[in-house]
C-alpha positions in Angstrom: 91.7 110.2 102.2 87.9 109.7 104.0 85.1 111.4 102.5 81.9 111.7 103.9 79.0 109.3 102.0 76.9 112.7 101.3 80.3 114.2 99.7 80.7 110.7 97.7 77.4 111.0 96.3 78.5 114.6 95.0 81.4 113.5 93.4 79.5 110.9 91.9 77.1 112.7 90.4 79.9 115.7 89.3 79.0 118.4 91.8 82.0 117.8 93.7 85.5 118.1 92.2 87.6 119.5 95.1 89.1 118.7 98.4 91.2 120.4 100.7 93.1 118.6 103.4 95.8 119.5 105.8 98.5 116.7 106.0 101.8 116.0 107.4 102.3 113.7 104.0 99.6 113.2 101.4 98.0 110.1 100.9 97.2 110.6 97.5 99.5 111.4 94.9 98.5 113.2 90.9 97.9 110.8 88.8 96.6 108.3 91.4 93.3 106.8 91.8 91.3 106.6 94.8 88.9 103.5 95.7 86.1 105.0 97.4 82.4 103.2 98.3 80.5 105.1 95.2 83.4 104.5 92.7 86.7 105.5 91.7 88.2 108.8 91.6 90.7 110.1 89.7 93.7 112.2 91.1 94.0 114.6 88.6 96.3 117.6 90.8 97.7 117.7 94.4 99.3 121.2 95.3 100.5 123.1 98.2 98.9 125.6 98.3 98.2 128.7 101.2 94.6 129.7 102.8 94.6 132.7 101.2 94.3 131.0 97.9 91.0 129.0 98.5 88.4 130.9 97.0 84.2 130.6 97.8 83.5 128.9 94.2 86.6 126.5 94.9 84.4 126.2 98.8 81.3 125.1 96.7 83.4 122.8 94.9 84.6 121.0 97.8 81.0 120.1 98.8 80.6 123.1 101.4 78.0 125.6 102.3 79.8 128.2 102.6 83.6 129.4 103.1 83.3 129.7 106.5 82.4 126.4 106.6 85.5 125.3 104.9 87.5 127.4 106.5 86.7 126.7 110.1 87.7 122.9 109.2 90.7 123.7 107.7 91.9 125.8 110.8 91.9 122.6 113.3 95.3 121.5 112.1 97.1 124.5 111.5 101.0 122.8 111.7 100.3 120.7 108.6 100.7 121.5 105.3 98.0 122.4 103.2 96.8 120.2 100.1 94.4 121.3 97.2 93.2 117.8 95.8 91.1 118.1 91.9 89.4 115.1 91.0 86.9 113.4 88.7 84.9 110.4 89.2 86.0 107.9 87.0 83.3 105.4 87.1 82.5 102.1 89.2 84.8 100.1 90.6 85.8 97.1 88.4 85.7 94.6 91.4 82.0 96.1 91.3 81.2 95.3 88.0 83.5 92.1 87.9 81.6 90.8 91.0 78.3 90.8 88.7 79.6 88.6 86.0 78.1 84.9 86.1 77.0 82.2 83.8 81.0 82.0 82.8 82.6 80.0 79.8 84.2 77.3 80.3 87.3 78.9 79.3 86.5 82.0 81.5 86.1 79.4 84.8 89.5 77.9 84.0 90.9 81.3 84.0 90.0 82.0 87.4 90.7 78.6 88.6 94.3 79.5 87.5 94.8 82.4 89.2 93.2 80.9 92.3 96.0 77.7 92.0 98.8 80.2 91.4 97.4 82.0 95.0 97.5 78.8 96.4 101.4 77.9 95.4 102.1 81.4 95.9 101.0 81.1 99.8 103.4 79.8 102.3 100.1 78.6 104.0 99.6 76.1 101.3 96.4 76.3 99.5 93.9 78.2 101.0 91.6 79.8 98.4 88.8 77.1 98.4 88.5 76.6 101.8 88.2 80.6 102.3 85.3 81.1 99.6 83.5 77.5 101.5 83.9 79.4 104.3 82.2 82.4 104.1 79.5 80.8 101.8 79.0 78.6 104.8 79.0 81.9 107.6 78.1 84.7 105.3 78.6 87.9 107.2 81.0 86.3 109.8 83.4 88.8 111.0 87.2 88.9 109.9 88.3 87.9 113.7 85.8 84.6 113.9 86.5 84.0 110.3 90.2 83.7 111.0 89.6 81.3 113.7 87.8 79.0 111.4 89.9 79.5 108.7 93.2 78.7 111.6 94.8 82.0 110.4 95.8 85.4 111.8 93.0 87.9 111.3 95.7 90.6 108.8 96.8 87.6 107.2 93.0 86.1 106.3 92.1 90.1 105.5 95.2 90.0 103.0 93.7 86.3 101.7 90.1 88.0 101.2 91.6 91.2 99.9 92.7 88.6 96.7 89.6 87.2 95.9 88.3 90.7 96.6 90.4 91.9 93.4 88.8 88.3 91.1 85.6 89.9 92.2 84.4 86.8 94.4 84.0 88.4 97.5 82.1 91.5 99.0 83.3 93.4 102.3 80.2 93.7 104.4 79.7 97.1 106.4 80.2 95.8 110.4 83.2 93.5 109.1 82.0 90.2 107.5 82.2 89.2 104.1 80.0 86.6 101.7 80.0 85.9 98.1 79.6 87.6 95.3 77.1 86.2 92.8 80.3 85.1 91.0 81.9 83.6 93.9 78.9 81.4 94.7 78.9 80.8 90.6 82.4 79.6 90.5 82.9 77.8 93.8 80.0 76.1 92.9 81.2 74.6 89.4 85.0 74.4 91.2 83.2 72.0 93.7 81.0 70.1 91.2 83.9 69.5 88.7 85.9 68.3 91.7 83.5 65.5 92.7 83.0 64.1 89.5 86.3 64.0 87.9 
């Protein structure tokens, strides 16, 4: 589900608790959670409803001006069905917050390192995880495509790869396509490389 940045900001800051969207299938479901670039949301209802039903508080709620306003977006796609999505912001998104964590334990470092070992057996590529995280601390903001290339994998399959070290909060997406490290990316690649020389 896209929402505007200006919307986002709403949400965030409570204003904006509705959405209406006309869909062939949803792409949220109740109970769901939506990653968006201000924070999670939480899927608290998605109905079917009619028009008709849509009132000029629930317009208000949806971010809009007015009920025209609304309205006149909602009539561009008349052959799909017609969703009422509620929602609450439920706070940052953990990779966020995960991303700023540094000056690990020791026991907090060999955590990670496990998980990015078990990637690495996981993979049918072999291991890949280091050379990924020395590669975009080496081309910070390289794009996905030239990434790949350097990196001698398809461009979905590297996305995928990043995607992972996305969720251990190592990496940040970057806005026209590249990626670089998160403060606790550079921390942990860092100590990963240093207790790899001298042992």
């Amino acid at each position: 589900m896209l929402i505007k940045q200006q919307v986002l900001e709403r949400i965030a800051d409570g204003t904006v608790t509705l959405a209406f969207r006309r869909w062939k299938r949803p792409t949220v479901k109740t109970g769901g959670q939506l990653r968006t670039a201000v924070g999670i949301l939480a899927i608290d209802e998605v109905t079917v409803i009619h028009v008709d039903e849509i009132t000029p508080e629930d317009a208000q709620k949806a971010g809009c001006s007015s009920y025209s306003e609304l309205f006149h977006t909602l009539n561009e796609n008349q052959e799909s069905a017609l969703y009422r999505i509620k929602f609450h912001f439920a706070g940052q998104d953990p990779r966020e917050v995960l991303r700023e964590q540094v000056d690990l334990t020791d026991d907090e470092l060999a955590k990670v390192h496990q998980k990015l070992t078990h990637l690495d057996l996981k993979s049918q590529d072999g291991s890949w995880t280091m050379t990924i995280l020395r590669l975009i601390k080496q081309h910070p903001g390289l794009r996905a495509t030239e990434l790949a290339g350097l990196a001698n994998l398809d461009t979905q399959v590297l996305k995928v790869k990043v995607r992972k070290l996305k969720s251990l909060g190592l990496t940040i997406s970057i806005a026209r396509g590249g990626y670089r490290l998160s403060p606790r990316g550079c921390e942990i690649l860092d100590r990963l490389d240093y207790s790899e020389e001298y042992t």
